[in-house]
C-alpha positions, 0 to 999 in steps of 0.5 A: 912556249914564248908568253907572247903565244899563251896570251894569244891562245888565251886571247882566241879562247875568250874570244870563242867562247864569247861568241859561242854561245848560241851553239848550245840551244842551237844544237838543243834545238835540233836535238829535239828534231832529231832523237838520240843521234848526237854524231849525226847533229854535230857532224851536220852542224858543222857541214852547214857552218863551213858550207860543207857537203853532207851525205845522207847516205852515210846515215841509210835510217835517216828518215826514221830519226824525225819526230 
């Protein structure tokens, strides 16, 4: 792999995990919402920050997840 290339990837890491920070409480936020269903929050999660669709139907016991 060219040198070129590792300082790029370096670059992008630093640069993720820098603005990456509001994920974590973001997701323990939710987590407080919705119990034990680690799968469900990161996948909805995800379908809400690329605009994605997200279906309910794959979770049929969704409702009894909320507090």
């Amino acid at each position: 792999m060219p040198v070129e290339s590792d300082a790029a990837l370096r670059a992008a890491r630093e640069t993720v995990l820098d603005n990456s920070g509001w994920v974590g409480p973001l997701q323990m936020e939710m987590a407080r919402v919705i119990v034990g269903q680690k799968h469900l929050l990161d996948r909805l999660l995800v379908a809400l920050l690329t605009t994605a669709t997200f279906s309910w139907k794959a979770y049929p016991d969704w409702p009894r997840l909320w507090r």
